[in-house]
N, C-alpha and C positions, 0 to 999 in steps of 0.2 A: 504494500500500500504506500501510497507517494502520496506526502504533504507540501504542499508551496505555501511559505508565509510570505509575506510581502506587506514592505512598507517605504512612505513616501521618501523617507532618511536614513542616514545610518543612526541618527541620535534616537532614534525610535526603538531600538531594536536591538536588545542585546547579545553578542556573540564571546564565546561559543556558545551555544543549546545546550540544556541539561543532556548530559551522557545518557542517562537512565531510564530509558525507552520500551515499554512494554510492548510485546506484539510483535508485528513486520514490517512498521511504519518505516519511511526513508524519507527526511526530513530537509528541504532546502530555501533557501532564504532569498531575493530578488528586492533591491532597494528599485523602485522608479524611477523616483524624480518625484517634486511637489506638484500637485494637479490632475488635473482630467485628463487633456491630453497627454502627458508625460505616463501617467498610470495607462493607460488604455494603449499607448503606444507599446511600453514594456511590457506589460501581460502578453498582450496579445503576442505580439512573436515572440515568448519565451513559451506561452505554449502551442505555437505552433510545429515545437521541437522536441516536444517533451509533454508526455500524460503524466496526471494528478489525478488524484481518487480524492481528493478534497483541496481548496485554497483557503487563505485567511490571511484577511486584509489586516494589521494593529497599526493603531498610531494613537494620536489625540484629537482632543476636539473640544469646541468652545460650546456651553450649553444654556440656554436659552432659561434653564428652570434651576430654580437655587433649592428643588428638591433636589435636585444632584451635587452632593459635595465635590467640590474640586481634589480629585485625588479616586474620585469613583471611576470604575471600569464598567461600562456596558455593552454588550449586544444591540446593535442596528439594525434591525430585521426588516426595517423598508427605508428607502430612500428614496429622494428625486433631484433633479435640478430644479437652482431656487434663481438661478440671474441670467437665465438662456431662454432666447424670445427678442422682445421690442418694447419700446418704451412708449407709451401712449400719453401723452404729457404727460399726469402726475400719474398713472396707471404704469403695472408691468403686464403685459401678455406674455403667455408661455408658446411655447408651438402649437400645443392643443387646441388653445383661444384663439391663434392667427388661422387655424386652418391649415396647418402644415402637416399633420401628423391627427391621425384619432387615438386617440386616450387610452384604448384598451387594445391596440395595436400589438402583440406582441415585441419587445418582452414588457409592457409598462399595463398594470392593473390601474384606472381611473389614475393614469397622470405620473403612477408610482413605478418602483422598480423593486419588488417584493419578494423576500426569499422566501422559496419553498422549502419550508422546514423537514427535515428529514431524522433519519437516527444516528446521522454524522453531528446534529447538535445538541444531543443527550446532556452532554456532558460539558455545556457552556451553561452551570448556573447563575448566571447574569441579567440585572434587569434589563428588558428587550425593552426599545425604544425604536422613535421612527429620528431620522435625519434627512438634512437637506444639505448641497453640495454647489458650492459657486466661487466661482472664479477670485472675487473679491470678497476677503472673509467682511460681515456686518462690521463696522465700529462707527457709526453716526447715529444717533437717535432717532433720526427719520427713516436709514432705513433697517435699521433693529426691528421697531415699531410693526412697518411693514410687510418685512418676513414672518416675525412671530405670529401678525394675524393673520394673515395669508394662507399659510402652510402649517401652521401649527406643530411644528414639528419641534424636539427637543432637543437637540443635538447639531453643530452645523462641523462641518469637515469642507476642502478642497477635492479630494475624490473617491469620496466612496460612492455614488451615483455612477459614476463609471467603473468602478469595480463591479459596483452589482450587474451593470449592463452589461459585460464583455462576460461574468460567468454564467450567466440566463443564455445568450445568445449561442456560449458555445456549450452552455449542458454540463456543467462543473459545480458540485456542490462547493458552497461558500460559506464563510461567516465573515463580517465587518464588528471588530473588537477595537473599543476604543476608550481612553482614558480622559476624563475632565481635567484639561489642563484652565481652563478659564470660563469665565459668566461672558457671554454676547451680551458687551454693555459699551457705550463708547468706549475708545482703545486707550489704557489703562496698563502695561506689559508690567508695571510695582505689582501687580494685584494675582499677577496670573503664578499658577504653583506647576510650572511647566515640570520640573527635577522629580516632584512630589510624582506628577503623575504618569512622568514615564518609569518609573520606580516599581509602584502599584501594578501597571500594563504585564513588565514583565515576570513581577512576582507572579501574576496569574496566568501569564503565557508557561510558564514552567510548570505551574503546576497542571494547568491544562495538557502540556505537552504529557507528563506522567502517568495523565490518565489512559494512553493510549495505547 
C-alpha cells in the first residue's frame, strides 16, 4: 500500500517519518509549492508516474471560528474556491453564477468539492470541517466579512480546493489535514501561533502514520 503526503513547504512537514510503521504501507513525501496552481501542477504529474492507494494533503490554515483554538488540527472534508469568478461591482460571482460551469458538474456537489468518505479515514479522529481556498488569503475586514457570509465555511487554506479536485478527478482517496495557525481577522502575523501549530500537525501526523 502506497501513501503520498504532501504539503505546500518544507516548514510544514516534518522529516524523517516515524520509522514504526505497521502493515505494508510505503510512505513518501512531495513538497509543491504554495497555491492552486503550484499544488495541482505537482500532484498531478507526480502521479502520473506513480500509484497511491491513499494521499494526504497537511499544512495550516487560518480559521474563520475562534471555536477552533489556534494550535487545533482538523479534517477538511469539503472545500471550494472562494476568489475565482468576477467581480460585479461590490458582488463576487463564482463560475456557477457566471454561467460557466453547472454546480453539480462533476467532481463539484452544489459548488463544492467533497470527499467521499471511505474506511481509509477510520482512523482520522479529527473535527471535520468544511474550507475554502483563494489565491489571496482574507486580511481586510471587508473582505473577511464577505467570505464568512458567503460561504460559510470555517477554515480558509491556498490549496486545498485543488487538492481535492485533482484526487476526485483522478479517483484517489484523500484526506486534507490541517492545523490552526491563525483567526481570519485583518493581518495581525504578533497574533498568529504559526511554531504552535505546525508542532501539533505533526504530532498527529505521526501518530496517525502508526496507526497504519
Amino acid at each position: 500500500m502506497n501513501l503520498l503526503l504532501i504539503a505546500a513547504t518544507d516548514g510544514e512537514i516534518n522529516r524523517p517519518l516515524p520509522a514504526s510503521i505497521k502493515g505494508d504501507w510505503s510512505i513518501e513525501v512531495l513538497v509543491t509549492g504554495v497555491g492552486m496552481v503550484a499544488t495541482t501542477y505537482a500532484l498531478t504529474k507526480h502521479i502520473q508516474h506513480n500509484k497511491y492507494d491513499f494521499v494526504m494533503q497537511v499544512g495550516v490554515a487560518g480559521s474563520f471560528y475562534k471555536e477552533l483554538a489556534l494550535g487545533d488540527v482538523v479534517f477538511i472534508t469539503e472545500d471550494r474556491y472562494a476568489d475565482f469568478g468576477a467581480e460585479d461591482h461590490d458582488k463576487h460571482l463564482d463560475i456557477f453564477e457566471m454561467g460557466l460551469q453547472d454546480k453539480n458538474t462533476f467532481p463539484f456537489s452544489n459548488g463544492k468539492l467533497v470527499n467521499p468518505l471511505s474506511h481509509f479515514h477510520d482512523n482520522i479522529k479529527l473535527p471535520r470541517v468544511s474550507g475554502i481556498t483563494v489565491n489571496t488569503v482574507s486580511g481586510n475586514a471587508q473582505t473577511i466579512k464577505m467570505r464568512s457570509e458567503r460561504y460559510n465555511a470555517m477554515v480558509e487554506s491556498m490549496e486545498g480546493a485543488a487538492f481535492h479536485e485533482v484526487c476526485l478527478r483522478e479517483n484517489i482517496p484523500f484526506a486534507q489535514v490541517r492545523a490552526i495557525s491563525n483567526y481570519v481577522t485583518p493581518r495581525d502575523k504578533s497574533q498568529w501561533k504559526m511554531k504552535e501549530a505546525v508542532i501539533n500537525l505533526n504530532d498527529w501526523l505521526a501518530g496517525f502514520i502508526n496507526t497504519l
